[in-house]
N, C-alpha and C positions, 0 to 999 in steps of 0.2 A: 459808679456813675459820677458824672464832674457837673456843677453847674457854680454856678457864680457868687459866694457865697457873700453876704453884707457883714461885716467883722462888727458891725452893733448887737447882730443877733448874735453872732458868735458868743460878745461879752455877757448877753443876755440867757444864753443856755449854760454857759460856764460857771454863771454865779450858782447857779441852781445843784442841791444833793445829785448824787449820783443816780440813781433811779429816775428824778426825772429828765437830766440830762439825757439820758436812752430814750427816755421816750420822746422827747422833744427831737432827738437828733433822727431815729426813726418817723416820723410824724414828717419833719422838714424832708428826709429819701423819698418815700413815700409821694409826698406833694410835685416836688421836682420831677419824678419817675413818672406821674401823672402826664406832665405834657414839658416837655426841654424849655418851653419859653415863660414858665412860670418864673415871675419874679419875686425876692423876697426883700420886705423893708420893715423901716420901725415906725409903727403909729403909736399916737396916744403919747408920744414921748419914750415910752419903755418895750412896748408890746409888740413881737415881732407877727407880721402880717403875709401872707402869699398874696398877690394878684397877678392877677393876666384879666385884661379888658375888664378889670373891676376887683372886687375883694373876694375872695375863694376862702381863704380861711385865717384865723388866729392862734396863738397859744399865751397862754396865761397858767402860770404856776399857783397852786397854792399849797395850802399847808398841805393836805394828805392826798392831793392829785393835782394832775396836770389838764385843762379846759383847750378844748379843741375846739373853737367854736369856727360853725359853718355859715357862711354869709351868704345863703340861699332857701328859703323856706319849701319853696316847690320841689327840690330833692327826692327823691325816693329812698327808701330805706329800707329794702326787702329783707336784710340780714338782722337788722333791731338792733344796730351798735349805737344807734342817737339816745342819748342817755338825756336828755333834759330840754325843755322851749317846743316841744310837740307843736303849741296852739301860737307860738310866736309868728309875729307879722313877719320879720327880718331874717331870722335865721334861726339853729337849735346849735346844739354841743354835745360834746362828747365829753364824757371824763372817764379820765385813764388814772386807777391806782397802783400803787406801787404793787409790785405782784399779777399785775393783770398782763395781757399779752392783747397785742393788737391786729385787728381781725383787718390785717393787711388788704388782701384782696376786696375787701367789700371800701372799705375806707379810698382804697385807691380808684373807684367802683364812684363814691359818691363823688371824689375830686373829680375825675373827669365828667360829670354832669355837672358839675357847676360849671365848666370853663367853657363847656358845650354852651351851655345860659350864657352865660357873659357872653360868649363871639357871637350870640343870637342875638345882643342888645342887651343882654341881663333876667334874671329874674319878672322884675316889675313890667317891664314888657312884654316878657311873655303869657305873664298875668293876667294883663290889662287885656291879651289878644283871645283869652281864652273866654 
């Protein structure tokens, strides 16, 4: 798959162990594979970001995983891979440790209901309509 890559995030997956390079490099397939017009950039200064009509997702390394965090609280999550922010106003995360493998289809499953939200107005909109 080919999409457009930001050579900030490059620097920013490259600095990182090798484990979570994969995941991070899988996470970012995954996101793209999601829908072709997702774009990817760097907020926060360091932290690479996906959007399409709003923020979809993040990654952030730490010491013994890698944070996926999802910039949608309305989500569904019928397969249980949301690992942390259950009761969060904004959004929840995922962490991925070294050794773990990533439940592809469901992840790629919650990207496309976020960007579904975003081209609907977002989230909070759809909230507020509920």
């Amino acid at each position: 798959m080919s999409f457009v890559k930001d050579p900030r995030v490059d620097n920013y997956i490259n600095a990182l162990p090798a484990w979570q390079q994969a995941i991070c490099n899988e996470v970012r397939d995954l996101v793209h594979a999601a829908d072709p017009d997702v774009v990817e950039t760097i907020k926060r200064t360091v932290q690479p970001y996906f959007v399409l009509d709003g923020n979809i997702a993040a990654l952030l390394s730490a010491k013994d995983h890698v944070n996926v965090f999802l910039y949608d609280p309305l989500v569904e999550d019928p397969e249980g891979i949301i690992t942390a922010g259950h009761d969060n106003q904004t959004g929840r995360q995922i962490a991925i440790r070294q050794g773990e493998s990533i439940n592809a289809k469901a992840l790629t499953a919650i990207f496309r209901q976020i960007i579904e939200h975003n081209r609907a107005g977002g989230w909070r909109k759809l909230q507020a309509a509920r």
